[in-house]
Jmol script that loads the backbone (N, CA, C; Angstrom):
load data "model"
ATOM      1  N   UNK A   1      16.482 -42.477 -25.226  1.00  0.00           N
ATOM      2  CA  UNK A   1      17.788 -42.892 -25.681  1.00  0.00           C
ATOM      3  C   UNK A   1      18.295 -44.019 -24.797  1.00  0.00           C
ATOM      4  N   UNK A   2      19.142 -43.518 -23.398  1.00  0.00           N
ATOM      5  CA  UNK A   2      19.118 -44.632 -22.633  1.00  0.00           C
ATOM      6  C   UNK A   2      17.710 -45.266 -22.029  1.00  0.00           C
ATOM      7  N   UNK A   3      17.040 -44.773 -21.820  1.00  0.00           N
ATOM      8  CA  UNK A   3      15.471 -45.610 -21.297  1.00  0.00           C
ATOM      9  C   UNK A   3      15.151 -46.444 -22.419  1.00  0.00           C
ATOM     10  N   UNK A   4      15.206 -46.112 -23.801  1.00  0.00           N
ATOM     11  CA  UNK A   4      14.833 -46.516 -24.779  1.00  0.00           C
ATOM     12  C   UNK A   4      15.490 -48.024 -24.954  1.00  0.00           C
ATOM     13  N   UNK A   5      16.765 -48.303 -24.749  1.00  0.00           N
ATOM     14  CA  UNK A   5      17.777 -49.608 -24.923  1.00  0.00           C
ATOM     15  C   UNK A   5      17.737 -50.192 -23.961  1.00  0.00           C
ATOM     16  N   UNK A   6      17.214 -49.877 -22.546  1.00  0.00           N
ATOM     17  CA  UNK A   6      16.948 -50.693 -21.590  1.00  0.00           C
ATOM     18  C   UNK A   6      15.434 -51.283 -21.392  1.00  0.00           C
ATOM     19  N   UNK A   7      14.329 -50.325 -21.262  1.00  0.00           N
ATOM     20  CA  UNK A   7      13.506 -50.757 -21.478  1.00  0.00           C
ATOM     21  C   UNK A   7      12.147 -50.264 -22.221  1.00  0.00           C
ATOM     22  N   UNK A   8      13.175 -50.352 -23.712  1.00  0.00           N
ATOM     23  CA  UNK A   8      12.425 -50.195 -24.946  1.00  0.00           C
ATOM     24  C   UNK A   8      11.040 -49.270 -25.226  1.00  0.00           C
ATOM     25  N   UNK A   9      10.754 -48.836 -24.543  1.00  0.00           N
ATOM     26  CA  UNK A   9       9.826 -47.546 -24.108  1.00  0.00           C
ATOM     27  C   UNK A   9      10.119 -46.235 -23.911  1.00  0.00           C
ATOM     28  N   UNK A  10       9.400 -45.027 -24.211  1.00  0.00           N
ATOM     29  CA  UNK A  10      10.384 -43.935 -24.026  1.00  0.00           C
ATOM     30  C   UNK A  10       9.443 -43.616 -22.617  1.00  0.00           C
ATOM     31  N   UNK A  11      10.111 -43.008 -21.949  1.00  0.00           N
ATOM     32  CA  UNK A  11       9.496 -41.652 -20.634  1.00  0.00           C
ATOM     33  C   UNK A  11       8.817 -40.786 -21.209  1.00  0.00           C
ATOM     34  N   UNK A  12       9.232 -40.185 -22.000  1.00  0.00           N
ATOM     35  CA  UNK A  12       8.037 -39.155 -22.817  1.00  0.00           C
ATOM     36  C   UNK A  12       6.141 -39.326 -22.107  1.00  0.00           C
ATOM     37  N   UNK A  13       5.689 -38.638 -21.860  1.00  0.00           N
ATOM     38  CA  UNK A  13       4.178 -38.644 -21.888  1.00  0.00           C
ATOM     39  C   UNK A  13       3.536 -37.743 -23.009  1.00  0.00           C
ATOM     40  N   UNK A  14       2.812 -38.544 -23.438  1.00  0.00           N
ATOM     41  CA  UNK A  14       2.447 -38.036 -24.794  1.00  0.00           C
ATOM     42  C   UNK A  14       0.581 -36.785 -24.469  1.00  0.00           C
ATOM     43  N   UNK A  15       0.592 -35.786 -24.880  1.00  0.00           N
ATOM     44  CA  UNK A  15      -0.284 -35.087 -23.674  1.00  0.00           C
ATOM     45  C   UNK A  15      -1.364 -34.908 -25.348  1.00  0.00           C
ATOM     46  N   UNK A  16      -2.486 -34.897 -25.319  1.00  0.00           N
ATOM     47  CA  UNK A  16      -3.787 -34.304 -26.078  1.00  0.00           C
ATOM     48  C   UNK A  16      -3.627 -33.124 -26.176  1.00  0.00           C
ATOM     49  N   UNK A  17      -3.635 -32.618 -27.716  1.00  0.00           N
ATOM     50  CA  UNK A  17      -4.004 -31.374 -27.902  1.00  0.00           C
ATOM     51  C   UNK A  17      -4.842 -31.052 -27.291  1.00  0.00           C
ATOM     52  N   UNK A  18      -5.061 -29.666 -26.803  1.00  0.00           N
ATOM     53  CA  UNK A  18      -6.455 -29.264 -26.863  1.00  0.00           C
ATOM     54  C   UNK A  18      -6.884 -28.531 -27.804  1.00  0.00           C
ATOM     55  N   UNK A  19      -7.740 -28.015 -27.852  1.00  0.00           N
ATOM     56  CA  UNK A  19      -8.820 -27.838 -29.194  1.00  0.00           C
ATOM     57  C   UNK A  19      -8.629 -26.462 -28.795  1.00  0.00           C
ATOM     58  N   UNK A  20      -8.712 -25.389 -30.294  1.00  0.00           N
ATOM     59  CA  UNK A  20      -8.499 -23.991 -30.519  1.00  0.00           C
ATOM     60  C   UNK A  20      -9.214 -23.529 -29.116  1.00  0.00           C
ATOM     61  N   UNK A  21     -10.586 -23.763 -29.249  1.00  0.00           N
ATOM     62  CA  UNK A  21     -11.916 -22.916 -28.460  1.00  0.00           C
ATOM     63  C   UNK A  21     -11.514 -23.149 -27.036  1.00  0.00           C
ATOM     64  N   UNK A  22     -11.178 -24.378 -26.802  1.00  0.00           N
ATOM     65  CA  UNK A  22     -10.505 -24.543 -24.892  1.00  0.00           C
ATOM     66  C   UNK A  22      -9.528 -23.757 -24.731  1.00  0.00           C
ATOM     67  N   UNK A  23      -8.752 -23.321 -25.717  1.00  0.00           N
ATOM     68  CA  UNK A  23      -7.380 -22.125 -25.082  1.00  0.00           C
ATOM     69  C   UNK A  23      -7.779 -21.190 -25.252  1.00  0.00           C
ATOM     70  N   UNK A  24      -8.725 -20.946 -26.298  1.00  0.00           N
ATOM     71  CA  UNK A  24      -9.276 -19.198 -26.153  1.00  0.00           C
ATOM     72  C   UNK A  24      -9.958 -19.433 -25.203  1.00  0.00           C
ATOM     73  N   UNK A  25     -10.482 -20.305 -24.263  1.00  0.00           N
ATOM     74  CA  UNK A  25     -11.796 -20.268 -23.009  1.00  0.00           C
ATOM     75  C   UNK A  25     -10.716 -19.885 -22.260  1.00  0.00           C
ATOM     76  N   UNK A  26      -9.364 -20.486 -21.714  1.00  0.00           N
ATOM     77  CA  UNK A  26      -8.427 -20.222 -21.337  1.00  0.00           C
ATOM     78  C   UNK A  26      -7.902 -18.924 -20.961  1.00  0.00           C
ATOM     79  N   UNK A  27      -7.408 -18.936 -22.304  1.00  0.00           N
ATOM     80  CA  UNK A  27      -6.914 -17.714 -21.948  1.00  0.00           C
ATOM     81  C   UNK A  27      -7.925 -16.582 -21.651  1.00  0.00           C
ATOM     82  N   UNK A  28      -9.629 -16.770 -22.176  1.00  0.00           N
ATOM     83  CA  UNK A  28     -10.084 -15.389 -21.497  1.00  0.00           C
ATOM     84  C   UNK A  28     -10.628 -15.545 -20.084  1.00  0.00           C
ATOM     85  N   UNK A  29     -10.746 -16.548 -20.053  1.00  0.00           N
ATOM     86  CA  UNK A  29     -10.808 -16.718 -18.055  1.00  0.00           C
ATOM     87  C   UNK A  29      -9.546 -16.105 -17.368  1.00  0.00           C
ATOM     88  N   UNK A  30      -8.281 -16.185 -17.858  1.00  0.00           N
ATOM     89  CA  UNK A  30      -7.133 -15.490 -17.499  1.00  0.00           C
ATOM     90  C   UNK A  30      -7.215 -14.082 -17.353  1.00  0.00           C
ATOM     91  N   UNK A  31      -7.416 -13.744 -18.301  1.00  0.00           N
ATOM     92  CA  UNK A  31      -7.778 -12.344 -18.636  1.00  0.00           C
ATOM     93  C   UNK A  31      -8.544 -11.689 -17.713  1.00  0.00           C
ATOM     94  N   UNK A  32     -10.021 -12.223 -17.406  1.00  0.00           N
ATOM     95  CA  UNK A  32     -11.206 -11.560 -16.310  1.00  0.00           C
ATOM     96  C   UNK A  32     -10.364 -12.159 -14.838  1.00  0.00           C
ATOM     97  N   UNK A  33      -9.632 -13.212 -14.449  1.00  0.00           N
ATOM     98  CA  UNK A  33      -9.060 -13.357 -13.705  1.00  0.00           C
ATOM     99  C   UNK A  33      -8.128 -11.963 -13.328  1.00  0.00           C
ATOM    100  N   UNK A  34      -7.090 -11.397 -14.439  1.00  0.00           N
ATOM    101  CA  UNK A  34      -6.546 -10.571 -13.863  1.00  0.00           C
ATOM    102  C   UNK A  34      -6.679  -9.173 -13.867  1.00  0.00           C
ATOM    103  N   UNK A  35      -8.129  -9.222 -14.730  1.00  0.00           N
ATOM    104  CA  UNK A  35      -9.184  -7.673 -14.654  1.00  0.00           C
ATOM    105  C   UNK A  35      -9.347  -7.368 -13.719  1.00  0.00           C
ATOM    106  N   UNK A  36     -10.109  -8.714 -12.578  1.00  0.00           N
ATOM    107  CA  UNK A  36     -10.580  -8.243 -11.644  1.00  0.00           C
ATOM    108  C   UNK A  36      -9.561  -8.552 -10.769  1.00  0.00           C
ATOM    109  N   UNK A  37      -8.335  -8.615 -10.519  1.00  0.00           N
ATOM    110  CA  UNK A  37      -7.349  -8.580  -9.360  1.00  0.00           C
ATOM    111  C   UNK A  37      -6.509  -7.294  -9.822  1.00  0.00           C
ATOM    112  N   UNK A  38      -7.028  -6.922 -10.922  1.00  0.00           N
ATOM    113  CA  UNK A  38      -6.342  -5.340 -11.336  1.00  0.00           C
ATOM    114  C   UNK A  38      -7.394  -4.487 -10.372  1.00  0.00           C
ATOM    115  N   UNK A  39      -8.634  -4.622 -10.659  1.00  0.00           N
ATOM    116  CA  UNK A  39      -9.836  -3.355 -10.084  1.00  0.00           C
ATOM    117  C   UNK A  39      -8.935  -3.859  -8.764  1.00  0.00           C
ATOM    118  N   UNK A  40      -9.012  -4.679  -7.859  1.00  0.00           N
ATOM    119  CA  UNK A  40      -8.912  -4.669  -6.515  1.00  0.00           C
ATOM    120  C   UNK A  40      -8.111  -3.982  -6.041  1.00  0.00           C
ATOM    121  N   UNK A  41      -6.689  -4.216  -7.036  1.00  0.00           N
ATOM    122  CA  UNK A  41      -5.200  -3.613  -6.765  1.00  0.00           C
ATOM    123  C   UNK A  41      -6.297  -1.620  -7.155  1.00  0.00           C
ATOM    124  N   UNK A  42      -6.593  -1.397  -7.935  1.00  0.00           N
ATOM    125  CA  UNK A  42      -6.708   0.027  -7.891  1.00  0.00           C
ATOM    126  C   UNK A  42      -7.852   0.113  -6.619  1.00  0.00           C
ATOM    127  N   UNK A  43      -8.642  -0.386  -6.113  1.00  0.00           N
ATOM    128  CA  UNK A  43      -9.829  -0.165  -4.778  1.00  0.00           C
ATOM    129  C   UNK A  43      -8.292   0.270  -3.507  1.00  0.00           C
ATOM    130  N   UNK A  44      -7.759  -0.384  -3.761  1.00  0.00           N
ATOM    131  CA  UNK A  44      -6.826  -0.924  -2.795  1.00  0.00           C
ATOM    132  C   UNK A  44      -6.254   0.825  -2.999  1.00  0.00           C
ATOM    133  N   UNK A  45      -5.503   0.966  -3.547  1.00  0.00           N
ATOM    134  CA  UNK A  45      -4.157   2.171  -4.318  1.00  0.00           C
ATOM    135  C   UNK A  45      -5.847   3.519  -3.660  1.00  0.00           C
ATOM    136  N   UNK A  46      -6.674   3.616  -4.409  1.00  0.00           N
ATOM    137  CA  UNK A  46      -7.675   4.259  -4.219  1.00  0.00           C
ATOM    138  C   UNK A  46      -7.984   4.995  -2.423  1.00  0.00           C
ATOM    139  N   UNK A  47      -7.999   3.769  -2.259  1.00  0.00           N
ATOM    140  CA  UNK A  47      -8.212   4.021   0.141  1.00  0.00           C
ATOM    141  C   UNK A  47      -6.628   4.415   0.487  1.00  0.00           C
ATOM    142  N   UNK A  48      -5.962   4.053  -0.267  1.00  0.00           N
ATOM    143  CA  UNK A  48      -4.681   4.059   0.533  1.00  0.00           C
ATOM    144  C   UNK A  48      -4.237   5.570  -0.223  1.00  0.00           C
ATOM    145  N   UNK A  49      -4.641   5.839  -1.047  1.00  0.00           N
ATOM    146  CA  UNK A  49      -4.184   7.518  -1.447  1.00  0.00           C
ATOM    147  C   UNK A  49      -5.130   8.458   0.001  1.00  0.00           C
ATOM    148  N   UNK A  50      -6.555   8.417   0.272  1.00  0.00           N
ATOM    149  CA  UNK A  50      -6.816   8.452   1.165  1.00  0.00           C
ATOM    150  C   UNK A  50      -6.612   8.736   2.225  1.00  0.00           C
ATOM    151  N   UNK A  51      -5.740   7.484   3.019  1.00  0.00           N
ATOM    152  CA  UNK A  51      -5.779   7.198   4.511  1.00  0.00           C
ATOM    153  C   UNK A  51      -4.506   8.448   3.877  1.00  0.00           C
ATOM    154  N   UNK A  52      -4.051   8.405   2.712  1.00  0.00           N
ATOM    155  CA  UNK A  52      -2.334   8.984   3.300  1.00  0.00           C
ATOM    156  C   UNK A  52      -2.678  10.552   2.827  1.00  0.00           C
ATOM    157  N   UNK A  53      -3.852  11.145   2.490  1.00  0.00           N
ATOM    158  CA  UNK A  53      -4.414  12.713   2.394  1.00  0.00           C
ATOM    159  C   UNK A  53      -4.891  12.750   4.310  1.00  0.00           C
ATOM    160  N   UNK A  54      -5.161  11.833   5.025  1.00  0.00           N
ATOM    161  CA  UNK A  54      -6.009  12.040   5.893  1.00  0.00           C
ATOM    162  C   UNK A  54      -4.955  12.108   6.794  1.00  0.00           C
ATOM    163  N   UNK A  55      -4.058  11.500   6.634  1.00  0.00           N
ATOM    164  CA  UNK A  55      -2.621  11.308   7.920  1.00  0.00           C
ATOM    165  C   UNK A  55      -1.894  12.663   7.609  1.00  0.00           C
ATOM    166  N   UNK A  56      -1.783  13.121   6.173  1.00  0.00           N
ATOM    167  CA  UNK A  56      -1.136  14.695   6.491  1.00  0.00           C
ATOM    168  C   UNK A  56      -2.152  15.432   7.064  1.00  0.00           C
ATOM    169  N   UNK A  57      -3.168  15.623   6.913  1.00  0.00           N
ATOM    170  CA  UNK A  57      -3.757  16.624   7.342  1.00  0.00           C
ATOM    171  C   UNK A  57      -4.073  16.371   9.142  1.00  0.00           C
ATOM    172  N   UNK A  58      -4.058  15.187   9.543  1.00  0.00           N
ATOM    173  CA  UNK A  58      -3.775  14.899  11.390  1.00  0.00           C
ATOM    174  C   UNK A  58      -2.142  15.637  11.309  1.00  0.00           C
ATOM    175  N   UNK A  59      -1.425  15.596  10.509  1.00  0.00           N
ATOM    176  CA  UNK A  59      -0.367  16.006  10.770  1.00  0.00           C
ATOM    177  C   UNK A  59       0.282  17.435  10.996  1.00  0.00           C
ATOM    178  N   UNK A  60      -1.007  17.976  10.142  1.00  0.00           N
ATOM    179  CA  UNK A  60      -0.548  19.501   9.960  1.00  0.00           C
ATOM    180  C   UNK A  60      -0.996  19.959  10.946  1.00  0.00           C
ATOM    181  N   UNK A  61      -2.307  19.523  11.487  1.00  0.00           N
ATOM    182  CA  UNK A  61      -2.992  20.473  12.621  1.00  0.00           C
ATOM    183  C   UNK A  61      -2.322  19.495  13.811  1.00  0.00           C
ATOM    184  N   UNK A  62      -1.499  18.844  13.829  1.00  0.00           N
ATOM    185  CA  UNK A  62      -0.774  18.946  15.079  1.00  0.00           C
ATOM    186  C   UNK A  62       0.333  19.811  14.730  1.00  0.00           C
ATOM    187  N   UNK A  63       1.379  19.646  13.824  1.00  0.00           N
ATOM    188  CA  UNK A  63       2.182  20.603  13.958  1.00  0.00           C
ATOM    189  C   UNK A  63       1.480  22.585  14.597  1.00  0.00           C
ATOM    190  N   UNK A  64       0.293  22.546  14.071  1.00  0.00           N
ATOM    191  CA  UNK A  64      -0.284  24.043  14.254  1.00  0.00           C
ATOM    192  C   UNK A  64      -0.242  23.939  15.749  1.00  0.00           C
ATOM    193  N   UNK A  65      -0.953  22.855  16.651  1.00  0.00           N
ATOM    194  CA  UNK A  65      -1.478  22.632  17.619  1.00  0.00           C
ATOM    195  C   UNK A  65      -0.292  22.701  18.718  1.00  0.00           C
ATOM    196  N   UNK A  66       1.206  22.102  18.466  1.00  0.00           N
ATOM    197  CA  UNK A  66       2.554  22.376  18.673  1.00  0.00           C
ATOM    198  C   UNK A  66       2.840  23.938  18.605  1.00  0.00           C
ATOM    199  N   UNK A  67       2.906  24.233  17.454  1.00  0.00           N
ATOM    200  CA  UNK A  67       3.259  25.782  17.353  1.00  0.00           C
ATOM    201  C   UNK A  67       2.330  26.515  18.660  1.00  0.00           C
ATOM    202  N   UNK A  68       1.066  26.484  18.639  1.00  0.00           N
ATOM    203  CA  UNK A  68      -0.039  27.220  19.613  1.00  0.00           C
ATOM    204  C   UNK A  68       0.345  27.002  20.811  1.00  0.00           C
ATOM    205  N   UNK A  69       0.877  25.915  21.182  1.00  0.00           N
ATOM    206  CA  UNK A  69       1.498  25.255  22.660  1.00  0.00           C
ATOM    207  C   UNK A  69       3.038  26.282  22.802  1.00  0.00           C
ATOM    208  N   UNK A  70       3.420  25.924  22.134  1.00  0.00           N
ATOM    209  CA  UNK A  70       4.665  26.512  22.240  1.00  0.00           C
ATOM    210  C   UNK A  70       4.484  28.125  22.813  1.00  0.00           C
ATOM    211  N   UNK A  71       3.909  28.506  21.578  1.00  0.00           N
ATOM    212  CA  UNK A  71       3.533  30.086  21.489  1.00  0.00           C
ATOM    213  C   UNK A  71       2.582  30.290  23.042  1.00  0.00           C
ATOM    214  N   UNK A  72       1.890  29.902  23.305  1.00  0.00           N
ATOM    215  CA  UNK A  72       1.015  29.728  24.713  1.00  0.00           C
ATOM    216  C   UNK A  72       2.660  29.752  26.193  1.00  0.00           C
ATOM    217  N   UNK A  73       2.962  28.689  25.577  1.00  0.00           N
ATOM    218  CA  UNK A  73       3.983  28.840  26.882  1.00  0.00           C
ATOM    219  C   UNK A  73       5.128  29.681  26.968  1.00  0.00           C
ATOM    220  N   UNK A  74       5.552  30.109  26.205  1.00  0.00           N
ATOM    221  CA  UNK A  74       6.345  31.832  26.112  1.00  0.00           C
ATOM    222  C   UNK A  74       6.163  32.937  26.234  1.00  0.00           C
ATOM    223  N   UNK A  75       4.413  32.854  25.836  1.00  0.00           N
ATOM    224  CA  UNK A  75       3.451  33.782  26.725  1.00  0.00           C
ATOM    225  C   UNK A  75       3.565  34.199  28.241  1.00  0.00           C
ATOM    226  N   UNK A  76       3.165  32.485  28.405  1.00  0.00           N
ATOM    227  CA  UNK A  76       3.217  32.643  30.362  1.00  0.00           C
ATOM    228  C   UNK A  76       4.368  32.813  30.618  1.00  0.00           C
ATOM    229  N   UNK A  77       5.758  32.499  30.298  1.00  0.00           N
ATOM    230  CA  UNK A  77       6.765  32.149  30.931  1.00  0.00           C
ATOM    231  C   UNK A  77       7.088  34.135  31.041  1.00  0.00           C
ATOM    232  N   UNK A  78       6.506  34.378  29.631  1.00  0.00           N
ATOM    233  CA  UNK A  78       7.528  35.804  29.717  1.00  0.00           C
ATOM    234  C   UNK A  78       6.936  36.704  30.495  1.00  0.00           C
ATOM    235  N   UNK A  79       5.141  36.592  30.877  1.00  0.00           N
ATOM    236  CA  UNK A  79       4.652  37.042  32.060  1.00  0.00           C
ATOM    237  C   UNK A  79       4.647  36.846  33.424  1.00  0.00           C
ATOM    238  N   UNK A  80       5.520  35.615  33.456  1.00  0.00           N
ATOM    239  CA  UNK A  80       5.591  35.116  34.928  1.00  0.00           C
ATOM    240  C   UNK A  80       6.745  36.019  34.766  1.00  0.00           C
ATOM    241  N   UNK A  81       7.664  36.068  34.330  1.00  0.00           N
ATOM    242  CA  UNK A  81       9.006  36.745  34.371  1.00  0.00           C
ATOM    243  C   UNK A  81       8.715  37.868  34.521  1.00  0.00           C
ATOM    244  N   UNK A  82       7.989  38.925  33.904  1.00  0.00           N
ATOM    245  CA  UNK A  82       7.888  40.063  33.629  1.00  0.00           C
ATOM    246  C   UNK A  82       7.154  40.343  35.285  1.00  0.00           C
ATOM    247  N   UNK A  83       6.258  39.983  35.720  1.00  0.00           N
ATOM    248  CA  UNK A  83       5.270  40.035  37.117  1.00  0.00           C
ATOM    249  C   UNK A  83       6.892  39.943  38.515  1.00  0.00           C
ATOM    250  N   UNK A  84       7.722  38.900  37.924  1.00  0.00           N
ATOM    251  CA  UNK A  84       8.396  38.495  38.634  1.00  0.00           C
ATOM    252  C   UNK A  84       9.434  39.837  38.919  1.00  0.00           C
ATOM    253  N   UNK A  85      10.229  40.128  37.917  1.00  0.00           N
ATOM    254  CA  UNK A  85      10.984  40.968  37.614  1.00  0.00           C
ATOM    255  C   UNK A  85      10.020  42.538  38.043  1.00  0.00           C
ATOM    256  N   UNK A  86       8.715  42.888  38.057  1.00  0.00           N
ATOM    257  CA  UNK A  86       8.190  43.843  38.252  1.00  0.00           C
ATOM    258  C   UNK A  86       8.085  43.632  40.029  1.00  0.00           C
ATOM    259  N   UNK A  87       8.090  42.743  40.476  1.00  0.00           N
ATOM    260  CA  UNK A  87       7.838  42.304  41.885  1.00  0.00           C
ATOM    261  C   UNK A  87       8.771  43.014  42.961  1.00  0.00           C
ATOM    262  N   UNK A  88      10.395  42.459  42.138  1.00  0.00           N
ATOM    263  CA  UNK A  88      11.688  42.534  42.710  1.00  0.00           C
ATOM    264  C   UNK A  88      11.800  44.094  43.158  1.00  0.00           C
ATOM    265  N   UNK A  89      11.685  45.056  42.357  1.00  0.00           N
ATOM    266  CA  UNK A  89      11.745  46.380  42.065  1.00  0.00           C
ATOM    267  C   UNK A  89      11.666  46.837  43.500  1.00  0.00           C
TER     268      UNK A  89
END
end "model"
wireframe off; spacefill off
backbone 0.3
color backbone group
């Protein structure tokens, strides 16, 4: 419009069809493109269900391993007490 009255040419770039068979090549290269960045995303989801079965179970047998500690030292404490208290007598 204005480009056109100044210098009689448009800006427009005028682009080549492409041909049916190049956009179906297109689009199915797209396609196996995001097949295989799908498998990766599930390899990926796959290890990481995994690591996170493997981190509860470090988790549980420390909590057990806590409890056993605990339970261990209320043991001694209540026999040091008890030896102690039997001592006094």
């Amino acid at each position: 419009m204005f480009v056109n009255f100044f210098w009689g040419t448009s800006m427009k770039k005028t682009r080549k069809k492409q041909s049916t068979p190049t956009i179906i090549n297109v689009l199915v290269q797209a396609v196996n493109d995001m097949s295989s960045k799908l498998h990766r995303v599930h390899k990926d989801v796959e290890k990481n269900s995994k690591d996170i079965n493997d981190l509860k179970l470090q988790v549980s047998f420390s909590k057990g391993a806590v409890k056993v500690l605990l339970w261990l030292a209320g043991t001694i404490t209540t026999a040091i007490a008890i030896f102690q208290w039997i001592g006094t007598k």
